[in-house]
N, C-alpha and C positions, 0 to 999 in steps of 0.2 A: 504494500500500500504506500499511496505517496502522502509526503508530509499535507495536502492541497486538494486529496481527494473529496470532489464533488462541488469543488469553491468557483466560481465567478470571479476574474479580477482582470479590470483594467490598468494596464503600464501606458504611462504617456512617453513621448520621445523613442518610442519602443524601434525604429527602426534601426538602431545602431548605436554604438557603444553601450552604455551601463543601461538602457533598455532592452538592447537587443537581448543581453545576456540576463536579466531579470525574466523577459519572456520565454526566453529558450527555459530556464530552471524551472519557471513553473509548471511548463508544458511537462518540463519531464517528472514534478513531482504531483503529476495529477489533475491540474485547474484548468479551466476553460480561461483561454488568454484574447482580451480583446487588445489587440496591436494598434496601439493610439499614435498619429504623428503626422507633421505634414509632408515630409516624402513618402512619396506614393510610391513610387516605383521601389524602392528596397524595403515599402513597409508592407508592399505589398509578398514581393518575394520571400519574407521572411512568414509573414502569417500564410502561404501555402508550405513551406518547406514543415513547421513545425505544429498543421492540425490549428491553428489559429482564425481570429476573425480580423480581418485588418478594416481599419475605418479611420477617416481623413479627418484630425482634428488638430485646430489653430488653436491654442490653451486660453489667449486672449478673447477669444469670441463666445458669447455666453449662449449665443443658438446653437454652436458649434459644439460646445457639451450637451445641450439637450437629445442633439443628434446620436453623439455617443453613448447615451443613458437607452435612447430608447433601442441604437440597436442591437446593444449588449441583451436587452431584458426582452425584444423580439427572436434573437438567436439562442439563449441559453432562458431565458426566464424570471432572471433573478442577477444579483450584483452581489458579492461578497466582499470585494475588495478593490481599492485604487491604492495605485503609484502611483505619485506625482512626480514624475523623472525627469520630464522637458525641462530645457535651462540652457540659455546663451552666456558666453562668457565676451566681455571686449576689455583689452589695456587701454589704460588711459588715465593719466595725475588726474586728481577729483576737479582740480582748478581749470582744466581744460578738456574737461568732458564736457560736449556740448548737453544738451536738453532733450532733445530728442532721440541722442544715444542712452545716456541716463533712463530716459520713459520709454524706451524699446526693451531693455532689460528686464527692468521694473515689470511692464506688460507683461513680459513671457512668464519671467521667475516669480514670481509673487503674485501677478491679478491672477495668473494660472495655476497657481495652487490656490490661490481663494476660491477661483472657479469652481473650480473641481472639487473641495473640499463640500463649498456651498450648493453644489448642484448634485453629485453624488449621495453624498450623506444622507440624506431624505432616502432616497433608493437603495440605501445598503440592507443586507439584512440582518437585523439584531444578531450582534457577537461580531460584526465586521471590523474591516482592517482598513486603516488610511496611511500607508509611510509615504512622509511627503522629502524628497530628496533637498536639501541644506548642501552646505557645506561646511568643512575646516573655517572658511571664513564666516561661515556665520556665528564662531565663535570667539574670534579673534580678529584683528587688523591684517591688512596685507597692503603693500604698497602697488598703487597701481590698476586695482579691480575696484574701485570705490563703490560703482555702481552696484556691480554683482554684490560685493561683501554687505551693500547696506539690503539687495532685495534677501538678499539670504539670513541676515535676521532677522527681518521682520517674518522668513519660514517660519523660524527656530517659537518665535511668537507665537506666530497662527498656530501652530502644533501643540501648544501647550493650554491653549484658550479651548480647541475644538476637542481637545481629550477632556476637558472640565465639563463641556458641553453636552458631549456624544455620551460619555460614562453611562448616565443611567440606561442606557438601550444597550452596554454590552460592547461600544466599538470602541477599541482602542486606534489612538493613534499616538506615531512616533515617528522622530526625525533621523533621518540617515546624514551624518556630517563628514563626505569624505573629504580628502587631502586630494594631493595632484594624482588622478589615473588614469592610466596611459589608452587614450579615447582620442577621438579627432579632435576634443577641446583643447587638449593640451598637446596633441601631437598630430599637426596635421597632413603630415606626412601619409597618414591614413585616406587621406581623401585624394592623394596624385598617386595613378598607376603609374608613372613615374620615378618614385620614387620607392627608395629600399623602408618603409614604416617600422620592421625588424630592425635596423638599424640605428635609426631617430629613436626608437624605446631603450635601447640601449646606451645612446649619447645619454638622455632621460636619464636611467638609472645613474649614471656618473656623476651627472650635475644633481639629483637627490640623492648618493650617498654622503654629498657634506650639508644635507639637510635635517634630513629624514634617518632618528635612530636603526633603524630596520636598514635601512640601506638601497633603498631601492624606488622606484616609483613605485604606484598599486596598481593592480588590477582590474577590468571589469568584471568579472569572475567572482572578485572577493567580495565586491558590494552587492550582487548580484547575490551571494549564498546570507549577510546581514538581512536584507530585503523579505529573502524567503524565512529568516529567523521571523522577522516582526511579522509577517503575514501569517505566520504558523501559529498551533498553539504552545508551540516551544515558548512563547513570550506570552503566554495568559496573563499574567500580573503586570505586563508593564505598559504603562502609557502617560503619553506627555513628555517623552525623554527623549533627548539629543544624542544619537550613539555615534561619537567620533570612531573613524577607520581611517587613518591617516598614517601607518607605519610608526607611530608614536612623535610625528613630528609638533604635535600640540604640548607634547611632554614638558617641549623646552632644548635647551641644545647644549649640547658637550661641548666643555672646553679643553678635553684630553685628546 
């Protein structure tokens, strides 16, 4: 039996990187996966390769979710679970971020978890699961992501407000806060057939072994197996919490 047997759950951004590999796990531990994202064409290919339903969702657009609600709940019947996984990243000093890069972020990462959170929830079914994907920075400063690191805490917020909320119905919700992993966000090397991506992960781990205790970039894989913890009942008791996976780079840093 799979840890998901019988569950319903939506992953957003599920085309690729730490979605793709959140839907791949649940597929294989048993759940009916609706594959949420706006490319089509690998969100497509992915929801035929792995038994999936693939459907075309912009996280900013609030008809956009209702379309999603309904045709999670006309294909399978019912809603057990969302990932809130979508999230853009841009560099950029806070002092010369423009406005409209700042409120493009903002849109994706946070009105898109509020979305989702706000349009879902109604349709979960008591004892459901909401992990909304955060980050490393939403617990800390970083030089340079201003915009992402401020929509990422106000994640860290909503997840803690919506588990106050949802409680008495049984659904927990909890935040995933990774560190840097090795995804087209941070390497996108991933996105030119061109190029060696095996190799750029590798520069990567070089440049976070004098970051990152662990020594290494992370994985999609690794937050993909945290995700499938908090969707499980492996985590009955916990909700409203921020679970950093970051190689231990939140720890603090060696000076030996």
């Amino acid at each position: 039996m799979g840890k998901l047997d019988g569950r319903v759950v939506i992953v957003t951004g599920a085309a690729r990187g730490q979605g793709e590999q959140e839907a791949r796990l649940f597929r294989e531990e048993g759940a009916e996966v609706v594959v949420a994202d706006v490319l089509d064409e690998p969100g497509e290919a992915l929801a035929k390769e792995i038994g999936a339903r693939y459907v075309h969702l912009d996280v900013g657009e609030e008809g956009a979710w209702r379309a999603v609600v309904g045709a999670a709940k006309d294909a399978y019947g019912r809603i057990d679970g969302l990932v809130n996984n979508a999230g853009i990243l841009r560099f950029n000093s806070l002092v010369d971020t423009p406005l409209d890069e700042f409120m493009r972020i903002v849109r994706v990462n946070q009105v898109g978890c509020f979305l989702g959170i706000r349009t879902v929830a109604p349709e979960l079914e008591d004892g459901g699961t909401i992990v909304n994907t955060a980050s490393y920075t939403g617990l800390t400063g970083m030089a340079a992501v201003g915009a992402y690191a401020a929509s990422k805490h106000a994640i860290v917020g909503l997840t803690r407000v919506a588990a106050l909320e949802l409680a008495p119905r049984g659904i927990r919700v909890n935040a995933m806060c990774p560190g840097a992993i090795d995804t087209a966000m941070s390497n996108p090397a991933q996105l030119d057939p061109a190029a060696d991506a095996e190799e750029t992960a590798r520069a990567l781990d070089g440049l976070y072994r004098k970051l990152v205790p662990l020594g290494r970039i992370g994985r999609p894989e690794e937050v993909a197996r945290l995700a499938l913890f908090l969707t499980s009942q492996d985590s009955s008791y916990i909700t409203g919490q921020p679970f950093v996976i970051d190689g231990g780079w939140l720890a603090g840093v060696s000076v030996i």
